[in-house]
N, C-alpha and C positions, 0 to 999 in steps of 0.2 A: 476683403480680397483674400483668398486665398491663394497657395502655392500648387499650382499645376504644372504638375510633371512633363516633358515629351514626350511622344511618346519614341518609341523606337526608332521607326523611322527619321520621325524630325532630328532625333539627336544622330543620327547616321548622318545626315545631309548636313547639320551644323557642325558635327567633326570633318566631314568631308572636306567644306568650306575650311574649318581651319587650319588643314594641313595641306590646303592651297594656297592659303594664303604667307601659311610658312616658306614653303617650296619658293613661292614667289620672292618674299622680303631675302630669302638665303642666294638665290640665283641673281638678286640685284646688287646685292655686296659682294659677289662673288666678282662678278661683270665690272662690279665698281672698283675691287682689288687687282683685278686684270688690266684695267686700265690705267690705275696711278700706275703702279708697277713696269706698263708697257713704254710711261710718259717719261718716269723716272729712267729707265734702260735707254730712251730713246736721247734724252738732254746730259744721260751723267758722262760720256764720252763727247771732250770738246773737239773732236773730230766731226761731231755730228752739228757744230753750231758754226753757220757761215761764220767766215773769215773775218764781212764787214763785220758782225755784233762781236767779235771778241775786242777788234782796236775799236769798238765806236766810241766808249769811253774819250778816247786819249787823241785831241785834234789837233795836238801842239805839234810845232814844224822847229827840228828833225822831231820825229817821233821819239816819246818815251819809251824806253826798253821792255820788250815782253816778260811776262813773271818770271820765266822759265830761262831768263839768264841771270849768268852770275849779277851781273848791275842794275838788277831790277829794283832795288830800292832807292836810284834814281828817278823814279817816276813821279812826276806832279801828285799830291795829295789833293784828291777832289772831297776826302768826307775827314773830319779830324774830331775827334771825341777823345781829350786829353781827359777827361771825366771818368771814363770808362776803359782805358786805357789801349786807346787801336785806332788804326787810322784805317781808308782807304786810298787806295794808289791809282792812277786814271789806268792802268794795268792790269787792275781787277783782285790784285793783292792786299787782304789784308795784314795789316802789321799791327805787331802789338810790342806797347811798352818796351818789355823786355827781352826784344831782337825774334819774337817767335816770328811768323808766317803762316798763314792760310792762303795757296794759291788759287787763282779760280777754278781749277780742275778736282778742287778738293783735298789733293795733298796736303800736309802738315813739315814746315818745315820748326824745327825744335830752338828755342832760344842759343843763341851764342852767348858762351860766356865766356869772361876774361880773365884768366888765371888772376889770386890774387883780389879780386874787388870783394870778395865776401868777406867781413871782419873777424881779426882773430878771434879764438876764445877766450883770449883775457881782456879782451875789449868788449866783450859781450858783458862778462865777471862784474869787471867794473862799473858797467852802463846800470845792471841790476841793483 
């Protein structure tokens, strides 16, 4: 078996082809980036998410406090992973360990600390 060339033409029509077929796979991630993108803008503003799914979480009577007040770390703990250190809140907060926050709107709220609990450096001196 030998190697036979195309001639001209056929390699005209199989580049052709292949730069439709590019155009194609480029215009379907394009399509497919315009869509996450469109899904993500339409769900990351919790204005856009009925009212019922933000309480569906939390069915306890009175109701648990929403994230977005100061007492929300009152909220029943529906997920807890002391392992991995965070829990979840029937609120849709989660908490971690060391007083941080993650609201469900995506804000970050930063650990509290408490003047005072981090060990001196001569207690550190000593421990070494």
């Amino acid at each position: 078996m030998r190697n036979v060339k195309p001639s001209e033409e056929l390699q005209e029509q199989i580049d052709k082809k292949i730069q439709q077929e590019q155009a194609t796979e480029r215009a379907t991630e394009a399509s497919r980036t315009a869509e996450a993108e469109a899904e993500r803008k339409q769900y990351s503003d919790t204005a856009t998410v009925p009212p019922m799914w933000r309480r569906a979480m939390c069915s306890h009577q009175p109701p648990c406090p929403s994230a977005d007040r100061p007492d929300s770390d009152a909220a029943h703990i529906v997920a807890f992973h002391p392992e991995q250190g965070w829990s979840l809140l029937c609120n849709g907060a989660i908490v971690f360990d060391d007083t941080g926050e993650i609201l469900p709107d995506g804000s970050v709220i930063a650990p509290r600390r408490v003047l005072g609990e981090a060990p001196a450096v001569e207690e550190l001196a000593v421990a070494a």
